[in-house]
C-alpha positions as CSV (number, residue, x, y, z in Angstrom):
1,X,148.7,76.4,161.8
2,X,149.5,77.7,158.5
3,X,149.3,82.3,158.5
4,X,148.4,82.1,154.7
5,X,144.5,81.4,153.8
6,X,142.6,81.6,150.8
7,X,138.6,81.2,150.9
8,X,137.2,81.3,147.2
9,X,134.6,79.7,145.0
10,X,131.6,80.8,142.6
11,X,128.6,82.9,143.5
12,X,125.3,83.0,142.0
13,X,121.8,84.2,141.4
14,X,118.8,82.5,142.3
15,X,118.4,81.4,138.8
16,X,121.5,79.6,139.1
17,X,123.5,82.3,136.4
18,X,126.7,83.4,137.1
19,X,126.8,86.7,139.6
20,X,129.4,89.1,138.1
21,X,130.4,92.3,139.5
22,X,129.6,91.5,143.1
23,X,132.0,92.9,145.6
24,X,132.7,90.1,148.4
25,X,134.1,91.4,151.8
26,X,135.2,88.4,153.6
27,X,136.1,89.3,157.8
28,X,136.6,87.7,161.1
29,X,133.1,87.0,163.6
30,X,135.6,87.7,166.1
31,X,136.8,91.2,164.8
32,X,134.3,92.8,163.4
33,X,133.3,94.2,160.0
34,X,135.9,97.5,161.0
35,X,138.9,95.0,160.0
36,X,138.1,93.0,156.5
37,X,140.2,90.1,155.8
38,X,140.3,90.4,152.4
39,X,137.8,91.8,149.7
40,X,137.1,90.9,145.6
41,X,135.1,91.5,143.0
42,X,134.0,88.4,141.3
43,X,134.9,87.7,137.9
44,X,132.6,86.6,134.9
45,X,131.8,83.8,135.7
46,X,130.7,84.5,139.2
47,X,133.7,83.2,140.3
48,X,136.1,85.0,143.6
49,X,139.1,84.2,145.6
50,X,140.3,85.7,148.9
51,X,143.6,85.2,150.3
52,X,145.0,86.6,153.6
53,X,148.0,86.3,155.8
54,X,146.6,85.9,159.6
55,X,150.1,87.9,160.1
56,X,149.2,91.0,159.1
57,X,146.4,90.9,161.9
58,X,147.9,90.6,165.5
59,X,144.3,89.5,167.2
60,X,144.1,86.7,164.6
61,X,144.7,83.4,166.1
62,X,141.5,81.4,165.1
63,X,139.7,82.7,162.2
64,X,136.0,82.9,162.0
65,X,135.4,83.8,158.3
66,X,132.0,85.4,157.7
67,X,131.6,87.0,154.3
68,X,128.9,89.7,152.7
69,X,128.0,90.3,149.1
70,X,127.8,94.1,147.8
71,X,126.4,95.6,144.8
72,X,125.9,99.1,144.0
73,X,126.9,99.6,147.9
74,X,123.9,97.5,149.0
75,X,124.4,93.6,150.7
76,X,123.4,91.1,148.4
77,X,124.2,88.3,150.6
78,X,125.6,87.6,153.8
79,X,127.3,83.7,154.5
80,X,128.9,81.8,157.1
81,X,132.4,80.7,155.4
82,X,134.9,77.8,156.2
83,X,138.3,78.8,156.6
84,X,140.6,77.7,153.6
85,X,137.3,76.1,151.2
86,X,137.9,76.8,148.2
87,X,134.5,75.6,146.6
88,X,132.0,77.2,148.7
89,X,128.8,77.9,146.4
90,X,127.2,81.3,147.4
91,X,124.0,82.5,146.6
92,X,123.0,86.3,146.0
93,X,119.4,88.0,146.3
94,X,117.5,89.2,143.0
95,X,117.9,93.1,143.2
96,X,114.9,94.8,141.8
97,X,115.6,96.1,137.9
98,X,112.8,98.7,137.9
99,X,113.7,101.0,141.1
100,X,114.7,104.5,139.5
101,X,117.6,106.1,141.1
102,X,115.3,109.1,142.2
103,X,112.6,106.8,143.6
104,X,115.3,105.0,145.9
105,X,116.7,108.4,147.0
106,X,113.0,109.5,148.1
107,X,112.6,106.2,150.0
108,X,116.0,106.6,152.1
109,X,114.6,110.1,152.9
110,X,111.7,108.6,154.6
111,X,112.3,107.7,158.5
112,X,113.6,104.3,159.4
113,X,114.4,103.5,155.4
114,X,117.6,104.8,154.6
115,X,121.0,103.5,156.2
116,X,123.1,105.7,159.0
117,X,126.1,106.9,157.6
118,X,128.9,104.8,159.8
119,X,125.9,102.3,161.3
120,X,127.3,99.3,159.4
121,X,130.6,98.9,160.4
122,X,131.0,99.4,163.9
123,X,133.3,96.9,166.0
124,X,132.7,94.8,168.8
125,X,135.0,95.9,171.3
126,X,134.4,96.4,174.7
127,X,137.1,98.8,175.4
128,X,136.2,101.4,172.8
129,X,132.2,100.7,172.8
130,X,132.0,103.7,170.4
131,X,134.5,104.7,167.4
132,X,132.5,107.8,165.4
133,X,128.6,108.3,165.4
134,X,128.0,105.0,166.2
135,X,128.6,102.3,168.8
136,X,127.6,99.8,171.0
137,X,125.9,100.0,174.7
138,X,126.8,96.2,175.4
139,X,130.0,95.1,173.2
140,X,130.5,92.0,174.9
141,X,127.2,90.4,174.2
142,X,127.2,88.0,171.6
143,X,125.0,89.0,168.7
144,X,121.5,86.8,167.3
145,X,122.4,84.7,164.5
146,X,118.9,84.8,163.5
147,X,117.8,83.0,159.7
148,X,118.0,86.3,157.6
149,X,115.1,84.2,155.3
150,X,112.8,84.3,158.6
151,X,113.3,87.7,159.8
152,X,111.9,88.7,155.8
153,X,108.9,86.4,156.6
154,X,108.1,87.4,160.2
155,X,107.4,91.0,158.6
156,X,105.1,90.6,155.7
157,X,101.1,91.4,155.3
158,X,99.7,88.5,157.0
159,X,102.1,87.6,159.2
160,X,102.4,87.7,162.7
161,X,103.3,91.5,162.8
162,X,100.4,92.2,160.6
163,X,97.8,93.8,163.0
164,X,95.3,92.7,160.4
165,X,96.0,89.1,161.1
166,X,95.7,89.3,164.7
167,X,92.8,88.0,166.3
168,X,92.0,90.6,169.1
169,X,91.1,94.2,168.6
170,X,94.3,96.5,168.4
171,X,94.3,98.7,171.7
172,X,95.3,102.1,172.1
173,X,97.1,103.8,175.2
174,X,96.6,107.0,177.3
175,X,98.5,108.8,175.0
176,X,98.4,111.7,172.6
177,X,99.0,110.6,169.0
178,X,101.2,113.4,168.5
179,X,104.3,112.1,170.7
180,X,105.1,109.6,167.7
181,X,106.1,112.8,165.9
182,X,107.8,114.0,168.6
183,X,109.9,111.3,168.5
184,X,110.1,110.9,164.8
185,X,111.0,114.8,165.1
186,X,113.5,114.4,167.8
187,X,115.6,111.0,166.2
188,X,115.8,113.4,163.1
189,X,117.2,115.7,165.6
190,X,119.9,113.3,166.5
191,X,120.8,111.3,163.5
192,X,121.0,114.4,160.7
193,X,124.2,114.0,159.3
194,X,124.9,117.9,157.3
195,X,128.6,117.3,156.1
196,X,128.9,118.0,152.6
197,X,129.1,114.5,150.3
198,X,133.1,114.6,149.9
199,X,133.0,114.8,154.0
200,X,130.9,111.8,153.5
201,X,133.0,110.4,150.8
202,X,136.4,110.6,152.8
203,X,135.3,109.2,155.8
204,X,132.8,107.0,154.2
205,X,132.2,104.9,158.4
206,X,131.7,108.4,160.0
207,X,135.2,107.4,162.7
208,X,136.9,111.2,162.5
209,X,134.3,113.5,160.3
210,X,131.2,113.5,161.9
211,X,128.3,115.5,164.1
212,X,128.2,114.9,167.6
213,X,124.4,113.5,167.7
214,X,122.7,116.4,170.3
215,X,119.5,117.0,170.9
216,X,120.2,120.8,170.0
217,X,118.0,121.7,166.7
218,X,120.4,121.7,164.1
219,X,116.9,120.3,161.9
220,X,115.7,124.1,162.4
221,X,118.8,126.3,162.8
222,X,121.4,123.9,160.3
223,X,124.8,125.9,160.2
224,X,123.3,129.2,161.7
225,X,122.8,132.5,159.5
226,X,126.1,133.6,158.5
227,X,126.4,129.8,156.9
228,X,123.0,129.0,155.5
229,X,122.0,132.3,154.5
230,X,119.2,130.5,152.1
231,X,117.3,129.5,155.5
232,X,117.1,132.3,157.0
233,X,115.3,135.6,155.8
234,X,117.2,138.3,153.9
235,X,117.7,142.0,155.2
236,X,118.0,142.9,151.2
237,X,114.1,141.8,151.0
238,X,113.1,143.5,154.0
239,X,113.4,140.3,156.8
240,X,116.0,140.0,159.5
241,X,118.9,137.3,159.8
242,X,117.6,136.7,163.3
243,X,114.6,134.9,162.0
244,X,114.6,131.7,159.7
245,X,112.7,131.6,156.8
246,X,108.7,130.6,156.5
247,X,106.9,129.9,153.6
248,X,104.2,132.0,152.4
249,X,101.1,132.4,154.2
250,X,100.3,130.4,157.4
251,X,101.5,126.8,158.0
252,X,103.5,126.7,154.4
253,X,107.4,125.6,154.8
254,X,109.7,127.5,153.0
255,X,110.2,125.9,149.3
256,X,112.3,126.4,146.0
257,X,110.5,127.1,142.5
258,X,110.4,123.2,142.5
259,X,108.5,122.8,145.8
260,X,111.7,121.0,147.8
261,X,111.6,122.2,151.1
262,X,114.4,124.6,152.5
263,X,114.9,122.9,155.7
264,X,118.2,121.7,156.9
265,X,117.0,117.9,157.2
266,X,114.5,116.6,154.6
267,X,113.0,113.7,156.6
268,X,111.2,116.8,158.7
269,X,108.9,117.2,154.9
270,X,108.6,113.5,154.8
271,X,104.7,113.0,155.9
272,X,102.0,115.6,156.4
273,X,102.1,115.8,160.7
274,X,106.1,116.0,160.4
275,X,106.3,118.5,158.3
276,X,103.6,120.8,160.2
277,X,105.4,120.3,163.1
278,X,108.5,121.1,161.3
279,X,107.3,124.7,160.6
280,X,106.4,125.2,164.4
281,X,109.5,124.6,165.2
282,X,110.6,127.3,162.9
283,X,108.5,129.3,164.0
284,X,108.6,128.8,167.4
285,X,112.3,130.4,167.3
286,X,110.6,133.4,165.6
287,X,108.3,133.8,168.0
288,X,111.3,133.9,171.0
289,X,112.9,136.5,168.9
290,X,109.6,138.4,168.3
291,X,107.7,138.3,171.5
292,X,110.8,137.7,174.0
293,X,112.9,140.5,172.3
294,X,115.8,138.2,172.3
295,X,118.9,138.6,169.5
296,X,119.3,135.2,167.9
297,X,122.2,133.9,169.7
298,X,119.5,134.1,173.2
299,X,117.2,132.5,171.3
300,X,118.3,129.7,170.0
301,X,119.5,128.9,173.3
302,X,116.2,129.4,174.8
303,X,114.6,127.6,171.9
304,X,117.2,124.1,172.7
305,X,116.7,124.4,176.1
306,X,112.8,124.4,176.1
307,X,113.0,121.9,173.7
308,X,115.9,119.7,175.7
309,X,113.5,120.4,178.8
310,X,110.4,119.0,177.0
311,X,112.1,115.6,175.7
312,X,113.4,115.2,179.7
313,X,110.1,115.7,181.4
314,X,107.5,114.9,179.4
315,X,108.7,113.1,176.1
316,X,110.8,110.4,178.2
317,X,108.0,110.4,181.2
318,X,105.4,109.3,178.7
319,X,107.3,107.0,176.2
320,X,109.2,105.1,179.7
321,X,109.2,104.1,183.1
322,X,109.0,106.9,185.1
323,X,110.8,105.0,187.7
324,X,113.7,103.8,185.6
325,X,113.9,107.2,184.0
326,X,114.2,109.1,187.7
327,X,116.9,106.5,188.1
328,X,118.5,107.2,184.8
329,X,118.6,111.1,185.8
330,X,120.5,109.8,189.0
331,X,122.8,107.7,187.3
332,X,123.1,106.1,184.0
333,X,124.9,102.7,184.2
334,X,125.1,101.9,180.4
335,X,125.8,104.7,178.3
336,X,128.6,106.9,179.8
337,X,130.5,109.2,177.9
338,X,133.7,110.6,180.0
339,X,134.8,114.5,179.6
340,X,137.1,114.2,176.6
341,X,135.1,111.2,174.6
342,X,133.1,112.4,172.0
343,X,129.3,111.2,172.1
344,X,127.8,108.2,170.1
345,X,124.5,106.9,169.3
346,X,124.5,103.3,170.5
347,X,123.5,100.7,167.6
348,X,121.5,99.2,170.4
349,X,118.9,102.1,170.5
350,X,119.1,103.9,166.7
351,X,118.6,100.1,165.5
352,X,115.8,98.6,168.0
353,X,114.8,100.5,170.8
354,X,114.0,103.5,169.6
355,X,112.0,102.2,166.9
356,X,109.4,101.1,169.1
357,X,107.2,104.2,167.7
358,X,106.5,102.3,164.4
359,X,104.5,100.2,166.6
360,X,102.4,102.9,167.9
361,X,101.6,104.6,164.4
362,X,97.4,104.6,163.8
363,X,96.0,103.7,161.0
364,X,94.5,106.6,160.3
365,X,95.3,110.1,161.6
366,X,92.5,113.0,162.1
367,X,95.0,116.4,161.6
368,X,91.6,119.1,161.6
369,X,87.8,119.3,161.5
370,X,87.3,117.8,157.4
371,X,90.4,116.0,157.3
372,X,91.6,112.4,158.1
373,X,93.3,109.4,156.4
374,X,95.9,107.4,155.6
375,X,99.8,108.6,156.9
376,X,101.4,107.8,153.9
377,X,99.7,106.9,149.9
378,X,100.6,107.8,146.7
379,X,100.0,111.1,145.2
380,X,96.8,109.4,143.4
381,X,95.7,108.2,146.8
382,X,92.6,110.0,148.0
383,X,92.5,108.3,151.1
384,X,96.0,109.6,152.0
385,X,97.1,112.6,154.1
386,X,100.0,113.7,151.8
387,X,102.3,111.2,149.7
388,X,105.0,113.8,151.3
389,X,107.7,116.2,150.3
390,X,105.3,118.7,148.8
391,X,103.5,121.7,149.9
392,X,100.4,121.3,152.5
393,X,97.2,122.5,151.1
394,X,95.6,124.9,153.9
395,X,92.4,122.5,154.0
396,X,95.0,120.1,155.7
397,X,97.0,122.3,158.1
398,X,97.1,120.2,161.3
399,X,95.1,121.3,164.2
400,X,97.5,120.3,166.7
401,X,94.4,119.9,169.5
402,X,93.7,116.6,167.6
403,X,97.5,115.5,168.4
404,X,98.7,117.0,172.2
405,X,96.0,117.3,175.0
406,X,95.4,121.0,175.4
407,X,94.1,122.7,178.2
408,X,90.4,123.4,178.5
409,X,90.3,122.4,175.0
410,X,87.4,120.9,173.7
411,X,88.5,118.5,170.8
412,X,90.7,115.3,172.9
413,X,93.6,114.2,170.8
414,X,93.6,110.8,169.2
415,X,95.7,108.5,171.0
416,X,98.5,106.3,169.7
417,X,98.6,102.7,169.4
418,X,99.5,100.5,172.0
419,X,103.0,99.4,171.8
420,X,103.3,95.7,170.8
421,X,104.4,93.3,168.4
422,X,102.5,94.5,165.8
423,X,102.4,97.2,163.1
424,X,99.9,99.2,161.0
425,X,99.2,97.2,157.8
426,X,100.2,100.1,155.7
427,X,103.4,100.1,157.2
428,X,104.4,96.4,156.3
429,X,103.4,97.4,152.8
430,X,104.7,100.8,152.2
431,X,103.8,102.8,149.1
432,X,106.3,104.8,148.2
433,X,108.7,101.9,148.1
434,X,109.3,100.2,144.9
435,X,111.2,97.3,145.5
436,X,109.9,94.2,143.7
437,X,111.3,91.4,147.0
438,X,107.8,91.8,149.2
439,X,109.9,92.5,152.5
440,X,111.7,95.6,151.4
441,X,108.2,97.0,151.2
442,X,107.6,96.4,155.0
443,X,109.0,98.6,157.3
444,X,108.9,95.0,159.8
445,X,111.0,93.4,158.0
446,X,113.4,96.1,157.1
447,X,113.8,96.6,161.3
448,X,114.7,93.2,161.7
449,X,117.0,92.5,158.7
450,X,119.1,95.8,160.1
451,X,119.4,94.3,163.9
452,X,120.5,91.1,162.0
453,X,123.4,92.6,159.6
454,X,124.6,95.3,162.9
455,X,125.4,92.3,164.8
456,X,122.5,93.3,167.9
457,X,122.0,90.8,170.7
458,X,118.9,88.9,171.3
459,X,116.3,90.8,173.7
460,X,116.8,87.8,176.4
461,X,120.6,88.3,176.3
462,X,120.7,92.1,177.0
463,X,117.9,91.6,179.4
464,X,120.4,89.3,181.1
465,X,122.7,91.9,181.4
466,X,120.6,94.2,183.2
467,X,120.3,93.2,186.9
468,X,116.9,94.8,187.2
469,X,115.1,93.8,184.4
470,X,113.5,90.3,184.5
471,X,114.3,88.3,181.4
472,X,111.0,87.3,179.4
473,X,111.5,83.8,177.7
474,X,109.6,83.1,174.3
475,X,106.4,81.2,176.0
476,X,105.4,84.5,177.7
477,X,104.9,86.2,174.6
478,X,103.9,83.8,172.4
479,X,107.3,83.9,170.4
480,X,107.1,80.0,170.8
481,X,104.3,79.8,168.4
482,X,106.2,82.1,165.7
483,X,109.0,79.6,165.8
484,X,106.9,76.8,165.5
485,X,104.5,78.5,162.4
486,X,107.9,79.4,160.4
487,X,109.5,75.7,161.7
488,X,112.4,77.6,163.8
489,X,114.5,76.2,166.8
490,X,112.0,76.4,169.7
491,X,115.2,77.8,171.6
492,X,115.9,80.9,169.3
493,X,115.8,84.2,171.4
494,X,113.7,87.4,170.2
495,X,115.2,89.9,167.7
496,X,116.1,92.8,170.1
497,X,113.7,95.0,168.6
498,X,110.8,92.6,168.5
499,X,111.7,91.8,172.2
500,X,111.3,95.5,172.9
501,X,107.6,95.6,171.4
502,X,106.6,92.3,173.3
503,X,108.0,93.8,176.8
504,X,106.0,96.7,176.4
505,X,102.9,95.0,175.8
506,X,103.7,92.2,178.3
507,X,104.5,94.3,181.3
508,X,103.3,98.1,180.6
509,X,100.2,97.2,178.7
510,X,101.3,98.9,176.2
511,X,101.4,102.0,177.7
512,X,104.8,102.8,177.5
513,X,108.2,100.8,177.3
514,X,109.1,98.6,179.2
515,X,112.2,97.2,181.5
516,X,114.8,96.9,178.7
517,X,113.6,99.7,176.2
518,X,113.0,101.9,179.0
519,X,116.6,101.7,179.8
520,X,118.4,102.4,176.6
521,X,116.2,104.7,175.3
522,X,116.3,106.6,178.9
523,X,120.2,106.5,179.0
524,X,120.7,107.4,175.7
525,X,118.9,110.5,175.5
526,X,119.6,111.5,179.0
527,X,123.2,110.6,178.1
528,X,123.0,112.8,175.3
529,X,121.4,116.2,176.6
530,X,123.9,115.5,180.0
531,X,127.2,115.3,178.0
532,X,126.3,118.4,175.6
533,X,128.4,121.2,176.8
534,X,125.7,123.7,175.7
535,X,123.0,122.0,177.4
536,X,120.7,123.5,179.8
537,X,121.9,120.6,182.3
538,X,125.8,121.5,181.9
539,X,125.2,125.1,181.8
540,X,122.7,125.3,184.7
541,X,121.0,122.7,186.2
542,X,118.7,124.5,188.1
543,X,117.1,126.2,184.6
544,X,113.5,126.2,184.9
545,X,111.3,127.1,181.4
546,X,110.9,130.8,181.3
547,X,108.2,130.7,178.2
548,X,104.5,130.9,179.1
549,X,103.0,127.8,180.0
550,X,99.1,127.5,180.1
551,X,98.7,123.8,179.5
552,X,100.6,123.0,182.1
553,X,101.7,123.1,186.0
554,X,104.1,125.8,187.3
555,X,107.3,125.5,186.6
556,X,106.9,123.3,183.7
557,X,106.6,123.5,180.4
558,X,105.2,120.7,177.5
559,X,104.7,120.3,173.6
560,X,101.2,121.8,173.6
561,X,102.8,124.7,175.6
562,X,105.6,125.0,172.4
563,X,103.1,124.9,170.2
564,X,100.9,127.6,171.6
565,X,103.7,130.0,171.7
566,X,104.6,129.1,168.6
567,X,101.4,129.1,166.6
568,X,98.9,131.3,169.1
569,X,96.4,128.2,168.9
570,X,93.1,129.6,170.4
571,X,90.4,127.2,172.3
């Protein structure tokens, strides 16, 4: 078999013009994207050759060729490549003309829009399941091959994610609304990513430069006082380092002279609810310093730990099995990191599982007595809570009894959604995205485009691989007649991420995740706040919440409970 190849021919637009400038990255299926065969940018006249010597790659015995399409550091096109063609015809997608730079940066800020840095280009090898911030929890499944064209359709207004288009009434579940920004608050907490842009720049996949993803409030304290001075208040103007910096007045987020929040991770000012809860948080270290008497050091331990304490028993009770999540506590059998390995977020859970809250979002969200609407709307829209990333008017601070149940409260909180294969309309049409392609617009779409192009496996396959979870097949859930309206392969397995949704609704009603999403997002989390060497649980496991606790049972301690100390809510 001959160790020099060359795969080459002409790529183009859909209008059949030449594509120059397009940067093609041609690897192995068998290798993964962390070892590119070769890589070219094509000429002119759209035109590109690749050549590679299958000696300079020991594990090369049978190449697979698989190439993407790049522009401006985006894929353009993705395309299954025979080994030595040199005539292969490749098409690129139209890239919307009209986006301004600023506009796309805002849309990457919001949550579940913008690319992980390091999420793209992690290998599948079993051995070394993670190599920087991201990995895999099963690297010897097989990935879905799914039609990249039918995961764009599956997601748009009308479809069958649409929960307009459905013919039932959308149910809700026994839970408070405010737990999906909890969990919006809490994958912040483990994704941010504060290294300066030449960090980012130098180590471009996140394998040696990176922060160990913790569940330890680096969205509230960033790099501490003596660091970020700007977030935390200044003895010269009368304030104390020991306390981070609040806005003025009640419920206002710190802001510069152009009204851009001073918080150490952006996405926290992203939509009206978040961004409230942001400033609890800050405040809710104040409060420890305050009323506790602590020095900041104390605090911000005591701070993590009630926090780290809330996502273990109540955030993960709610959202999970509470059997499989008791078992997880026991023993995790997925995600294990050893004593000198440095954690990794699983591709697995930051790009299906855990995205299972977009399903649960409401349509519209009550946040006080006189106001309600829309999540997300343009600055002009009236209907809208806040287009985000700008100061909250105090007519529309968030009365958190509308969100968490609160004892002896009067006002119940609104609950969420019920988790299922189906999305708020405004969410498969998002406003503050200006692409002109309709499925960069939907949120649907965008999920399932990312599990295709990070190489995730079917739900059915990783349900396989967990001997307690049965497998659902496509018939149970109705995925046979999505195949059949979009003229798919009956067989064709569920996107991980749909599979998710469609568990949940199929055996939890809903309530809560089921078999499969239970389990990664359980060992994940767990995994994380276990493996954290600051970590109430390394530290001492017997810790018990010290803070006052009215809306709760002794000995614990819950997000209403955070809140109150935070805030001194009154009934």
């Amino acid at each position: 078999m001959p160790t020099e190849h060359t795969v080459a021919g002409d790529v183009r637009r859909s209008d059949g013009t030449p594509a120059a400038g397009i940067e093609i990255v041609v690897v192995d299926a068998d290798l993964g994207l962390d070892d590119p065969l070769g890589h070219v940018t094509t000429r002119g006249d759209g035109r590109f050759e690749v050549r590679f010597s299958a000696d300079a790659h020991e594990e090369l015995t049978d190449p697979d060729p698989h190439g993407y399409g790049f522009a401006d550091g985006e894929v353009v096109g993705e395309w299954s490549l025979t080994l030595d063609e040199e005539d292969h015809e490749l098409t690129v997608e139209d890239r919307s003309s009209h986006t301004h730079p600023m506009m796309e940066a805002v849309e990457d800020m919001h949550h579940g829009m913008g690319g992980q840095r390091g999420m793209s280009n992690v290998p599948r090898d079993p051995p070394h399941p993670g190599r920087g911030r991201f990995g895999r929890m099963f690297p010897h499944l097989e990935a879905a091959h799914h039609d990249v064209e039918f995961l764009r359709e599956l997601g748009l207004p009308g479809g069958p994610l649409d929960e307009d288009a459905a013919p039932e009434n959308v149910d809700t579940a026994n839970v408070p609304a405010g737990f999906v920004f909890l969990g919006q608050f809490i994958d912040h907490d483990i994704t941010l990513d504060p290294l300066s842009s030449l960090s980012r720049q130098n180590d471009p996949d996140a394998i040696r430069n990176f922060r160990t993803p913790g569940l330890d409030l680096d969205s509230v304290y960033g790099a501490g006082p003596e660091v970020d001075r700007f977030r935390y208040q200044s003895p010269m103007a009368g304030g104390s380092r020991e306390l981070l910096l609040l806005g003025d007045g009640d419920h206002f987020l710190p802001r510069n002279h152009e009204d851009v929040a001073l918080i150490a991770d952006p996405r926290n000012d992203e939509n009206l609810i978040l961004s409230q809860f942001q400033y609890a948080m800050l405040n809710f270290h104040n409060a420890i310093v305050e009323r506790e008497s602590e020095e900041f050091e104390r605090a911000q331990q005591l701070a993590r730990w009630h926090y780290q304490w809330i996502v273990l028993e109540e955030y993960l009770p709610t959202v999970c099995d509470e059997d499989i999540v008791e078992s997880v506590r026991d023993e995790r059998r997925f995600f294990t990191v050893g004593p000198d390995e440095r954690p990794f977020l699983p591709l697995e859970f930051a790009g299906a599982a855990y995205r299972f809250g977009h399903s649960q979002v409401r349509r519209r969200h009550r946040v006080n007595d006189s106001t309600e609407g829309k999540l997300f709307g343009s600055p002009m829209d009236d209907d809208a809570l806040s287009p985000g990333f700008q100061p909250v008017s105090p007519a529309d601070a968030v009365d958190w009894r509308y969100l968490f149940d609160f004892e002896r409260a009067e006002t119940r909180p609104q609950d969420v959604r019920a988790i299922d294969p189906k999305l708020s309309s405004e969410l498969l049409d998002l406003p503050f995205v200006t692409a002109d392609a309709d499925w960069r617009r939907s949120l649907a779409s965008r999920n399932l485009v990312r599990g295709r192009r990070l190489g995730l496996p079917s739900g059915q396959t990783i349900a396989r691989a967990m001997p307690d979870a049965p497998v659902l097949h496509n018939h149970d859930v109705g995925f046979d007649e999505v195949l059949s309206r979009f003229g798919r392969p009956e067989g064709t397995e569920m996107p991980l991420w749909y599979y998710v949704l469609a568990e949940a609704r199929e055996l939890a009603d809903g309530e809560h995740l089921g078999p499969v999403g239970s389990r990664i997002v359980a060992e994940v989390l767990v995994g994380l706040i276990a493996s954290d060497t600051s970590s109430f649980l390394t530290i001492q496991p017997d810790w018990t919440p010290t803070l006052p606790a009215p809306h709760s049972a002794a000995g614990e301690f819950g997000t209403a409970d955070l809140l109150e100390f935070a805030l001194e809510i009154t009934d």
